[in-house]
Every structure is written in structure tokens, then in C-alpha cells.
C-alpha positions as CSV (number, residue, x, y, z in Angstrom):
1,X,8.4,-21.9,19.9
2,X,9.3,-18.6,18.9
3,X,8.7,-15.8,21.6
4,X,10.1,-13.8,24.3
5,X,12.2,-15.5,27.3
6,X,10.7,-16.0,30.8
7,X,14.1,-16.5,32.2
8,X,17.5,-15.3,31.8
9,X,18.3,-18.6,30.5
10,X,16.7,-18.4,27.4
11,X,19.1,-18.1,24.6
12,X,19.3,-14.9,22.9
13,X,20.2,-15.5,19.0
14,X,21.7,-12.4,16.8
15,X,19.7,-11.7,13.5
16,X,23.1,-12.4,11.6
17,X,22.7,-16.0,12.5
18,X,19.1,-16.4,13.5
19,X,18.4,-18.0,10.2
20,X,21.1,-20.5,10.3
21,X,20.2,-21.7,14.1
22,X,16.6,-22.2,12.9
23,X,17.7,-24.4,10.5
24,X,20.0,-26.4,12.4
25,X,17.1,-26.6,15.1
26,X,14.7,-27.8,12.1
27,X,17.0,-30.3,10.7
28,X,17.8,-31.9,14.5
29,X,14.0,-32.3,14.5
30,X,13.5,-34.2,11.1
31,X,16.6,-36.4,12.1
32,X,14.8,-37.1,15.9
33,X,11.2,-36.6,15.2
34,X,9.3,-40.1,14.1
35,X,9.3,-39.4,10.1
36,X,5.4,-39.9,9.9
37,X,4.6,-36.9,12.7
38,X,3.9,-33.6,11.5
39,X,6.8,-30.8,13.2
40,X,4.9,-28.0,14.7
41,X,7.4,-24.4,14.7
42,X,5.3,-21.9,17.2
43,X,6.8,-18.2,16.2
44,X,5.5,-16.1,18.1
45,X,6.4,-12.0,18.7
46,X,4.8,-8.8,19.0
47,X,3.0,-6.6,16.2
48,X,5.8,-5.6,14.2
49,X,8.4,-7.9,15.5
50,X,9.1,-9.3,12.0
51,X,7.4,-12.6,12.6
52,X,6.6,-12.3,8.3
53,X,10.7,-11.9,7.6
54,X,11.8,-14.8,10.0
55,X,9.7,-17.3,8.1
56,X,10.2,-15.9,4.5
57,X,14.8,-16.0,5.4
58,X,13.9,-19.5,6.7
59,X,11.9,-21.0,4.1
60,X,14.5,-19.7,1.3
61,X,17.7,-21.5,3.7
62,X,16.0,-24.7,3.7
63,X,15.5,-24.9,0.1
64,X,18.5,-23.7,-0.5
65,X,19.6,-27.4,1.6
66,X,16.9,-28.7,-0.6
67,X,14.6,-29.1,2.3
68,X,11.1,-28.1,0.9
69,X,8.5,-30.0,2.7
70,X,8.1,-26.7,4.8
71,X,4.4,-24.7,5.2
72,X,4.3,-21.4,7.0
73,X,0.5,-21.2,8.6
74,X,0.1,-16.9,9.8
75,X,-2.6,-16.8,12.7
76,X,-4.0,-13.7,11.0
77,X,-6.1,-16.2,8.7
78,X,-8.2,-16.7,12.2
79,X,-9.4,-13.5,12.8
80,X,-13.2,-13.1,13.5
81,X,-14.3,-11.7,10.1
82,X,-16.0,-8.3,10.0
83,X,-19.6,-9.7,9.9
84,X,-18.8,-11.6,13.4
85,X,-17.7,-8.8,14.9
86,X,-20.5,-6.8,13.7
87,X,-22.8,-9.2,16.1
88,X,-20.8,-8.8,19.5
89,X,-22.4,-6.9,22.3
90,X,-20.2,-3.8,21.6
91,X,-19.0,-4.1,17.8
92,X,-17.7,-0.2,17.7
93,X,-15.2,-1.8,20.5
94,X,-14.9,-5.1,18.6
95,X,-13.5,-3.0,15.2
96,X,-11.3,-0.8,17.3
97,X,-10.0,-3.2,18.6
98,X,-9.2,-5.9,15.9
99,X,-6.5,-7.9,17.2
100,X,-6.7,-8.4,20.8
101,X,-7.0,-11.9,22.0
102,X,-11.1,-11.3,21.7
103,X,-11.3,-10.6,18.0
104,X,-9.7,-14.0,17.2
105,X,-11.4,-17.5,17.0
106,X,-8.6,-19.0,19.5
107,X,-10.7,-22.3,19.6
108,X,-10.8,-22.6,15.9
109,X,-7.2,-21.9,15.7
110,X,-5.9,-24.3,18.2
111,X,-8.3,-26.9,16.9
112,X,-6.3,-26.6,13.2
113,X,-3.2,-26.8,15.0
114,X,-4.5,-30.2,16.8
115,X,-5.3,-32.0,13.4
116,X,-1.9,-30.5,12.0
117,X,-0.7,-32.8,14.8
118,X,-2.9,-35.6,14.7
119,X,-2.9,-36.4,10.6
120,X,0.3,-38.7,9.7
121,X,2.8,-37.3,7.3
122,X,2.8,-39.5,3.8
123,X,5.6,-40.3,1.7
124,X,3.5,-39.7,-2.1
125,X,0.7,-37.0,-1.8
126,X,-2.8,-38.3,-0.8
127,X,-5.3,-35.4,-0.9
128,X,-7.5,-36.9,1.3
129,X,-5.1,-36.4,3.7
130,X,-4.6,-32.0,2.7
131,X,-5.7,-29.4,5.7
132,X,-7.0,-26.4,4.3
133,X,-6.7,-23.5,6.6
134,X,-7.8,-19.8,6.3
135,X,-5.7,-16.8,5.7
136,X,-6.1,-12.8,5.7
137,X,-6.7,-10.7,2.8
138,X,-5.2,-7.4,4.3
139,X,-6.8,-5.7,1.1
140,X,-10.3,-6.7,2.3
141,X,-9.3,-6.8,6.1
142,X,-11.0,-10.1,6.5
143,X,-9.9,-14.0,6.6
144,X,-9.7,-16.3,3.6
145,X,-11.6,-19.7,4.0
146,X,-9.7,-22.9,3.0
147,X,-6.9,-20.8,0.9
148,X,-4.0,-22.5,2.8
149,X,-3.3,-25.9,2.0
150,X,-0.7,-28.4,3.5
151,X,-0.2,-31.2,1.6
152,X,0.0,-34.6,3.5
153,X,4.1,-35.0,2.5
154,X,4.2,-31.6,4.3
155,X,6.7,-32.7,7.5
156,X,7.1,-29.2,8.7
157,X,4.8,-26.6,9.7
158,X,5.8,-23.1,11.2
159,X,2.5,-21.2,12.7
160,X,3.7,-17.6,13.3
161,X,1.6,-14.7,15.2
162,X,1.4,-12.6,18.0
163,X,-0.3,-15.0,20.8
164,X,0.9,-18.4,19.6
165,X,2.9,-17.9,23.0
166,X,0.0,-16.5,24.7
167,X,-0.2,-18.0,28.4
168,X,-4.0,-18.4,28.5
169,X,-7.1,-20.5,27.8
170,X,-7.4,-21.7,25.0
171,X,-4.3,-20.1,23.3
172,X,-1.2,-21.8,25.8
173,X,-2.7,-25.4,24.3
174,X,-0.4,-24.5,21.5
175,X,2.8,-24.8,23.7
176,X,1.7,-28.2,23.7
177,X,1.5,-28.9,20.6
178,X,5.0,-27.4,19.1
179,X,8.2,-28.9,18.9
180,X,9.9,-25.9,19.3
181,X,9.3,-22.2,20.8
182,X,10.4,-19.2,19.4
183,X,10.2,-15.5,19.9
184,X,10.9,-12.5,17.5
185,X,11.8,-9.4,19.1
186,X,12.2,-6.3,17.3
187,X,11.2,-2.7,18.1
188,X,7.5,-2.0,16.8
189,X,6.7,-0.4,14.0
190,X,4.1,2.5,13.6
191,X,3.4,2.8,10.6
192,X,0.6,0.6,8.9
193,X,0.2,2.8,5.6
194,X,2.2,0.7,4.0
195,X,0.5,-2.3,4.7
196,X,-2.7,-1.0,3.3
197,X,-4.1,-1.0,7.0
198,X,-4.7,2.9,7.4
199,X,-4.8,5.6,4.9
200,X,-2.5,8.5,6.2
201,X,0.2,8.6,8.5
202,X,-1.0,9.9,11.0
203,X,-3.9,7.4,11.5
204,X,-1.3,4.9,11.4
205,X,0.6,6.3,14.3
206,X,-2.3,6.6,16.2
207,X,-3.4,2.8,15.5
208,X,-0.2,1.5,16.9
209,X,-0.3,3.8,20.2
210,X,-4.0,2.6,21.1
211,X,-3.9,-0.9,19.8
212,X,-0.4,-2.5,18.9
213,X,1.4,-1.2,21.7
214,X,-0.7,-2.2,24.2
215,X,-1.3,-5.5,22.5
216,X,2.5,-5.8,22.3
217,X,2.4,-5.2,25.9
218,X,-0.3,-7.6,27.0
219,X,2.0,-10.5,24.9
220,X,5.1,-10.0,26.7
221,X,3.4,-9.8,30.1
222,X,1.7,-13.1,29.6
223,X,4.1,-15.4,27.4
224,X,5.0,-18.8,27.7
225,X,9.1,-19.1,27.7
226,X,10.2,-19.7,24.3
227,X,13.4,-21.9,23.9
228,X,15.5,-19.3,22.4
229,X,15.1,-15.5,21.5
230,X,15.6,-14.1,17.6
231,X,16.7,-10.5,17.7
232,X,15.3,-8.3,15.4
């Protein structure tokens, strides 16, 4: 798992070799890990930590080492979509404030992370055996049904997001379920023009001081230790 240390022991890895430990981590797995079982990567790290960057520098090292049976899965893809939140008790809450723990479907999430798990890694592609998992259109600002798929000769998985390290029900079932724990740390961003997200600058500053940064917050104050640290 990627995320924030609990204890001082937690090792701390520089950017400038971040990518090349994460490999080397990867590849012990695949030379350890039973070939037919799925390796779950749980990256986990703050709004703005660069959770998106780890995983894009990772998947271009491996292929450079020709290793390409790699899938990233982002947790944004299990957000409660705009017409569920319109049906909570309090939906002007709900919209304001997309991305706590609340305005995800953690059950559905850790329940695609279980059959990640529990279907058997093939040698030639069977589709019978594909998972199709949702992502986020962040022009729409709403998840994507079935748009991810991971093939059954997919060996490696890496879910990244902010609570995939989150120490409470249902979410901490995924430090379960991954082979390895890691944490991006990097100082937060405030800007989410950008990224489509808000229209004008100053709406994006005020975004991240009412709802990233206390979100950021409420991660590192209730995070399951990661096995090592990436420094942003």
C-alpha cells in the first residue's frame, strides 16, 4: 500500500528513486506471488498528492523492462453519481461536499477490489474472465459504468485514491486485500481550474480550503501504515 506512515519506521523513498523502488517491489511480487493470483498495489495519498503521476512513471518503467501485464484502477470511477446524491437527506451538503468518504460507494468499491482478488490470472485471454469497473469523466463530473476493463492475463493491479488507506468500515478491508501499501505525499494543490473542476481561480482556491484540505486532513488522521512513503 501506498500512504502515509503510522510509525517512524516506515521508509521514506525520495521522488528521484520512487519509481525504481516500486518496480523492484513489483517485480519481488511477481517472482513470490503464486503466478495465477491477481497482485493488488493500494496507493493511497491526499487530494493533490500526485497519486495520477506515480502510476503513469510506473506503468512507463515497467514496460520499459517489458513488463505490461499492469492495470491502474483510480477510486474516482466510484463516486456516487450526481443523480444519487441528488436523493440523500441533505443533497446541497452531498454536492458540496463531493469527496468525502460519504459521497463514495465504499461497499461497491471494496467489493470490485474482492473479485480483483478472487478471479485467477490466465495465461491466453479468456473474456469470460475480464472485470469491468467504472471510471470518472471529470468533463461531466460523474462515474463511467463498465469503461475499465482488466483482462484475465492482467497479473498486476494498482488501485490508487485518497481513502484506499482509509482506517474505517468498509474502506480498511482494502488493507486486506493488497500486497503492498503505499503512500504519496506531496504538498496540495489549490488549484482545480485546470482540471476542469471550477471555472475561475478563485473558486478553485476556495474548493480546496473547504473541501480538499480538510479531506486531506481527515486521511492522514485515520490511515492505515503504508509499507513505505513516496515523497512528492
Amino acid at each position: 500500500m501506498l500512504g502515509m506512515p503510522s510509525t517512524s519506521n516506515t521508509p521514506i523513498v525520495h521522488p528521484k528513486i520512487a519509481n525504481e523502488v516500486l518496480q523492484d517491489r513489483i517485480t519481488l511480487l511477481r517472482e513470490t506471488v503464486n503466478p495465477d493470483e491477481r497482485i493488488i498495489i493500494a496507493l493511497a495519498g491526499v487530494p493533490g498528492s500526485g497519486k495520477s503521476t506515480v502510476t503513469a512513471k510506473l506503468l512507463a518503467g515497467l514496460a520499459r523492462e517489458g513488463i505490461d501485464d499492469v492495470a491502474v484502477v483510480p477510486m474516482d470511477g466510484f463516486h456516487h453519481s450526481k443523480a444519487t446524491l441528488a436523493t440523500f437527506p441533505d443533497p446541497v451538503e452531498a454536492f458540496r461536499r463531493r469527496g468525502k468518504p460519504f459521497t463514495f460507494d465504499a461497499a461497491a468499491f471494496i467489493q470490485a477490489v474482492v473479485k480483483l482478488r478472487a478471479v485467477r490470472v490466465a495465461k491466453a485471454d479468456d473474456p469470460s474472465l475480464a472485470i469491468w469497473l467504472p471510471s470518472f469523466d471529470h468533463a461531466i463530473q460523474d462515474p463511467v459504468p463498465r469503461d475499465i476493463c482488466i483482462p484475465s492475463t492482467v497479473r498486476v493491479v494498482v488501485i490508487e485514491g485518497n481513502y484506499t488507506l482509509f482506517n474505517h468500515s468498509p474502506w480498511c478491508a482494502m488493507a486486506e486485500l493488497a500486497h503492498e501499501k503505499s503512500l504519496a505525499k506531496q504538498r496540495l494543490p489549490k488549484r482545480h481550474v485546470t482540471a476542469g473542476i471550477e471555472a475561475t481561480l478563485e473558486a478553485g482556491e476556495k474548493r480546496a480550503e473547504e473541501n480538499d484540505l480538510p479531506n486531506g486532513d481527515l486521511i492522514m488522521s485515520s490511515l492505515i501504515g503504508p509499507d513505505m512513503v513516496l515523497e512528492g
